[in-house]
C-alpha positions as CSV (number, residue, x, y, z in Angstrom):
1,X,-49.6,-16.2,42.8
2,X,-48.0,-13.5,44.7
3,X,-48.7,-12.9,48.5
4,X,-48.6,-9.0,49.0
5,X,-45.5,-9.4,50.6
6,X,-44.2,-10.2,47.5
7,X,-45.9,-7.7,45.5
8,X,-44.8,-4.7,47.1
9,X,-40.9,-6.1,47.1
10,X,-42.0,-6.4,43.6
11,X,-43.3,-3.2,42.9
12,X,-40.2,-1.5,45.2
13,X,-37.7,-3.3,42.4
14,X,-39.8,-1.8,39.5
15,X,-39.2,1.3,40.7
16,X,-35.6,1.1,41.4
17,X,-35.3,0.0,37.8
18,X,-37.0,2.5,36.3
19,X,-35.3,5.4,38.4
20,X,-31.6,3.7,37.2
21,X,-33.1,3.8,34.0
22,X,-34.4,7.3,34.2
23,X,-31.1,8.7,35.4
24,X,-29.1,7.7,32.3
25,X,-28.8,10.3,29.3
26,X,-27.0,11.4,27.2
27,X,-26.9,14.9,25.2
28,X,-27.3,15.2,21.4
29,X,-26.0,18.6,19.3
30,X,-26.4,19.4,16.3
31,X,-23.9,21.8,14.9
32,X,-22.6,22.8,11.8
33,X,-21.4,26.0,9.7
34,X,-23.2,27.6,6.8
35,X,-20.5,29.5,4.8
36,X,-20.8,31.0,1.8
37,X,-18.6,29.1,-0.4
38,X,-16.2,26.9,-0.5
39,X,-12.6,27.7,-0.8
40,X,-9.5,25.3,-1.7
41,X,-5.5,25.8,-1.4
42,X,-3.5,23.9,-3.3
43,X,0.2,24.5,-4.4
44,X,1.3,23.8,-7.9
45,X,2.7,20.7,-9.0
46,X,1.6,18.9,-5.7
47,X,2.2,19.2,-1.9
48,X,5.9,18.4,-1.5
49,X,8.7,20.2,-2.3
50,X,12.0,18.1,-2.6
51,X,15.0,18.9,-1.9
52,X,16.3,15.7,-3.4
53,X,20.2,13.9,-2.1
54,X,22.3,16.4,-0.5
55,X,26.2,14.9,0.2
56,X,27.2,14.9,3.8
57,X,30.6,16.5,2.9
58,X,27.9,19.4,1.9
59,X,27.1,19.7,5.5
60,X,29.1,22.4,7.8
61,X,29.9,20.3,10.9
62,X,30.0,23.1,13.6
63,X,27.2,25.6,11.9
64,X,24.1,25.4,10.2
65,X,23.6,24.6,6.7
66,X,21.5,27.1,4.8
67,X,20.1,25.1,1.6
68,X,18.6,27.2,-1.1
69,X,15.2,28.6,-1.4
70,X,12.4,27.0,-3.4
71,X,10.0,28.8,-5.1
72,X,6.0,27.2,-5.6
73,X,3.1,28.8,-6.7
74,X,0.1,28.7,-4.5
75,X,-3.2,29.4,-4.9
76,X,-6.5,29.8,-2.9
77,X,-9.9,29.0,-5.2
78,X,-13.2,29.8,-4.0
79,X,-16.7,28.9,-5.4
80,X,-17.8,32.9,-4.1
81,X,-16.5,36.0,-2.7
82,X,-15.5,34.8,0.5
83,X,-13.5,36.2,2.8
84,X,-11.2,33.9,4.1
85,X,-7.7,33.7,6.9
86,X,-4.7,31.3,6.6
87,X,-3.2,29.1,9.4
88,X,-0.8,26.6,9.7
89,X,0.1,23.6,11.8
90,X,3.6,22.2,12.1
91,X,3.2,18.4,12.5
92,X,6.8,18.3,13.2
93,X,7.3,21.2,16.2
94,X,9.3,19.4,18.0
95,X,11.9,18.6,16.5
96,X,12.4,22.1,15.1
97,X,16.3,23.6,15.2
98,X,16.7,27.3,15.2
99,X,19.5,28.2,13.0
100,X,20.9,31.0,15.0
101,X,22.5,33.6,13.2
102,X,21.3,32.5,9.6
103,X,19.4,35.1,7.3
104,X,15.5,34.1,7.5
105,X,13.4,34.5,4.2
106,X,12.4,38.0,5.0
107,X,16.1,39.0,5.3
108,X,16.3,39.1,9.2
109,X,18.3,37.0,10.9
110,X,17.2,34.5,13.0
111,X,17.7,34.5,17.0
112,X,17.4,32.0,19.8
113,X,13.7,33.2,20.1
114,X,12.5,33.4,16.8
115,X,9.0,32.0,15.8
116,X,8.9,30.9,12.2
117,X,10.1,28.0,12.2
118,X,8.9,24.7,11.2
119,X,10.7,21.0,12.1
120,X,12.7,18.8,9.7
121,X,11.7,15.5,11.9
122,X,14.1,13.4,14.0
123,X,16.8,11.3,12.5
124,X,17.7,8.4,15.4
125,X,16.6,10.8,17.6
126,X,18.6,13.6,16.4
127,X,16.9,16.6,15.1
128,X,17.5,17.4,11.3
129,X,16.9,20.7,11.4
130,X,14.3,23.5,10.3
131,X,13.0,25.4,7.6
132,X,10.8,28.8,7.0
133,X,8.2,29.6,4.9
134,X,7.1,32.2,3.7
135,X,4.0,34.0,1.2
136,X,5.5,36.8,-0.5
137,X,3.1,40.0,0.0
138,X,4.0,41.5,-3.2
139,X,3.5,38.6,-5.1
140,X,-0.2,37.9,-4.2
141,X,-3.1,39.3,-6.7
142,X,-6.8,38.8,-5.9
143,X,-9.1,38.2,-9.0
144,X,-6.0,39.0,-11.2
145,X,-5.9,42.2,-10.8
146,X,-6.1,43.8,-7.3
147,X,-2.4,43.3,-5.1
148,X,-4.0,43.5,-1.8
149,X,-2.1,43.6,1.7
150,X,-1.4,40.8,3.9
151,X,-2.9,41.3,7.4
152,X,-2.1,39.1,10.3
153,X,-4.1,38.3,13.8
154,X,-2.4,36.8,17.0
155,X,-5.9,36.8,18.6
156,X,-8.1,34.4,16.7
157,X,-9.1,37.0,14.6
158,X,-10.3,39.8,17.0
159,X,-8.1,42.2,15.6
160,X,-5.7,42.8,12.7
161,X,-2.8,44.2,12.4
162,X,-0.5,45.4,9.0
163,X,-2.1,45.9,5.7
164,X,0.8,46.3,3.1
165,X,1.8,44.1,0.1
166,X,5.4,44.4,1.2
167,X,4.6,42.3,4.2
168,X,5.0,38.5,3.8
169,X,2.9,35.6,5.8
170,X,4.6,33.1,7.7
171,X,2.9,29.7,6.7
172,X,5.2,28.4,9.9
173,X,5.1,30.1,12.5
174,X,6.0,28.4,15.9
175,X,2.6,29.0,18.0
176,X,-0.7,28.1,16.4
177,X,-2.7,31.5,17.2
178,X,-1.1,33.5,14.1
179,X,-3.9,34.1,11.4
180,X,-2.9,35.5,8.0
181,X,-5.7,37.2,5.7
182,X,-5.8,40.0,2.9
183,X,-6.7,43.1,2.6
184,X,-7.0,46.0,0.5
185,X,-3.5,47.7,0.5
186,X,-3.1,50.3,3.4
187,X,-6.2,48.9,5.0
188,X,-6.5,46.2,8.4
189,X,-10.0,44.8,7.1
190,X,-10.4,41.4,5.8
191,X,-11.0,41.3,1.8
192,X,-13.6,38.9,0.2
193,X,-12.2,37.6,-2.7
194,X,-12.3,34.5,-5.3
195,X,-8.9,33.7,-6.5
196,X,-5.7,34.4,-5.0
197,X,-2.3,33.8,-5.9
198,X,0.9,33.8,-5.0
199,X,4.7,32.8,-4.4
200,X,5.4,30.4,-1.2
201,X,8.6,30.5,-0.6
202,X,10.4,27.9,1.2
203,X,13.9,27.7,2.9
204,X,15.0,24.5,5.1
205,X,18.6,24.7,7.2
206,X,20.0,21.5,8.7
207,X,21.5,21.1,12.1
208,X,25.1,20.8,12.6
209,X,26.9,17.7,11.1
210,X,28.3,17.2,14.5
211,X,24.7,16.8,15.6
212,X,23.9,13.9,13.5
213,X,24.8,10.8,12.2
214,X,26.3,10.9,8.8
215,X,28.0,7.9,8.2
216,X,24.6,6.9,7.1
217,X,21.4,8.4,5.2
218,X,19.5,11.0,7.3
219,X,16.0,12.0,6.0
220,X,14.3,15.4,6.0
221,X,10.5,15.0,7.3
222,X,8.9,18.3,7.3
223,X,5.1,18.2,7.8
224,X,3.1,21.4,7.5
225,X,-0.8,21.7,7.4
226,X,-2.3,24.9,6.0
227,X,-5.6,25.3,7.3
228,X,-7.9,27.9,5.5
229,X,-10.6,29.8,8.0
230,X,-13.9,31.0,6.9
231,X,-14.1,34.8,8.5
């Protein structure tokens, strides 16, 4: 039997037990997003594009090597009209190589500060080298029949800027903010659509020989993730 001495030191622990218990929580959200579709990339004839053996004694020892461009249809399919933005993620940034005074896919040559480049991967901790790539305006048609222009956004997609087929997308560009979408031609408004396709483009350059090791095999390990935004 307890004296009341010892119910009151009881009662005094109950209480300290239940404010602990009391002052532990924990916050619950439920999010999620209704769009309406859904929308899938996908490139034809899979997601790599090879660039199979390439001999050392190919490889200019004090320059860049420019290997050649390969060519892939892509596509973006949608269950809806939905009106969709591009981005990309280069999973290999850091160990990208500008190639400094070679021509870039859109004919402009590439400078200390350009953006569009993607990484080749490391080689023994030498950097292989980069590559671009790139969605040819005038190739892409909307519902197979309308050539629409590409608009970009370096806000998140506060604002939009170009609006003619002649202008490519860079699927690589070097910071993370750059949205692509489509447009009508001449206009800056995002365009619903279903089907879109196109030509990707894609051009990789590897760093001088004198900058790697090859006495031995050295592997090209780009990585690029095209994300597709609902708008």
């Amino acid at each position: 039997m307890l004296g009341k001495g010892n119910i009151i030191a009881a009662a005094a622990i109950l209480l300290a037990t239940n404010a602990a218990m009391a002052a532990d929580s924990v916050d619950v959200k439920v999010i999620g997003t209704i769009v309406p579709a859904a929308c899938k990339p996908a490139l034809a004839g899979g997601d790599t594009i090879d660039y199979g053996t390439i001999k050392a004694s190919a490889i200019n020892m004090d320059d860049y090597t420019s290997l050649p461009i390969k060519t892939v249809e892509f596509s973006i399919k949608c269950d809806a009209p939905s009106k969709v933005a591009i981005r990309s993620i280069d999973l290999q940034k850091d160990s990208r190589v500008i190639p400094v005074g070679q021509k870039a896919l859109d004919g402009k040559t590439y400078t200390a500060t350009s953006k569009y480049i993607a990484g080749l991967g490391s080689d023994n901790g030498k950097k292989v080298g980069g590559y671009g790539m790139i969605l040819i305006g005038t190739d892409v048609t909307i519902d197979g029949s309308i050539t629409p222009g590409v608009i970009f956004s370096d806000n998140n997609g506060a604002s939009w800027n170009g609006g003619t087929s002649n202008f490519g997308a860079w699927i690589t560009p070097g910071t993370s903010n750059y949205t692509y979408s489509f447009s009508k031609d001449g206009e800056n408004t995002p365009l619903a659509f279903t089907t879109l396709t196109g030509t990707l483009q894609t051009q990789a350059y590897i760093n001088k020989g004198s900058e790697l090791d090859l006495t031995k095999a050295v592997h090209l390990n780009g990585q690029t993730t095209i994300e597709l935004y609902y708008l």
